[in-house]
C-alpha positions, -999 to +999 in steps of 0.1 A: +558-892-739+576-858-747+613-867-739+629-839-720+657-816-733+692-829-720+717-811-706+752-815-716+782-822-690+802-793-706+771-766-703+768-780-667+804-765-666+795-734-681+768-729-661+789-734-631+813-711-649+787-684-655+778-683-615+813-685-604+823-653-628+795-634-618+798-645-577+836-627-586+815-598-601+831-606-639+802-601-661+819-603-689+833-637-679+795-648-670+782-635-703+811-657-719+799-690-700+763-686-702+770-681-745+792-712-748+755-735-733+741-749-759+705-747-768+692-780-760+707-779-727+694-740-720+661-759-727+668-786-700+683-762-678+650-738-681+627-770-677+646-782-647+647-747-626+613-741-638+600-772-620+620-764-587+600-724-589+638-709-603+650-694-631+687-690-644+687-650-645+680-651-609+706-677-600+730-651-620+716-620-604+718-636-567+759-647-573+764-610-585+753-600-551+769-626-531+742-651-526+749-687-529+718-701-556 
């Protein structure tokens, strides 16, 4: 069994970082937070949102325009 890419508590934090900066409209902020995720946990992140139909550009894009992901 292929054992699933695990996603670090402090890139959970960016992440949330990432879509709080970008809900403000500071992409520069977001663009910091989303480069501080490691790769492994991009991976898990990626996996997870892919099984739920999502993806993580749109969860950016929709907090840049006011929409809660």
């Amino acid at each position: 069994m292929r054992r699933s890419p695990q996603i670090q508590p402090l890139s959970a934090v960016h992440l949330r970082e990432a879509l709080e900066a970008a809900r403000a409209g500071d992409v520069p902020a977001s663009l910091y937070h989303v480069m501080r995720i490691d790769n492994e946990s991009w991976d898990g992140m990626h996996q997870r949102l892919n099984e739920l139909g999502a993806h993580l550009t749109a969860l950016l894009a929709d907090s840049m325009n006011g929409r809660t992901p």
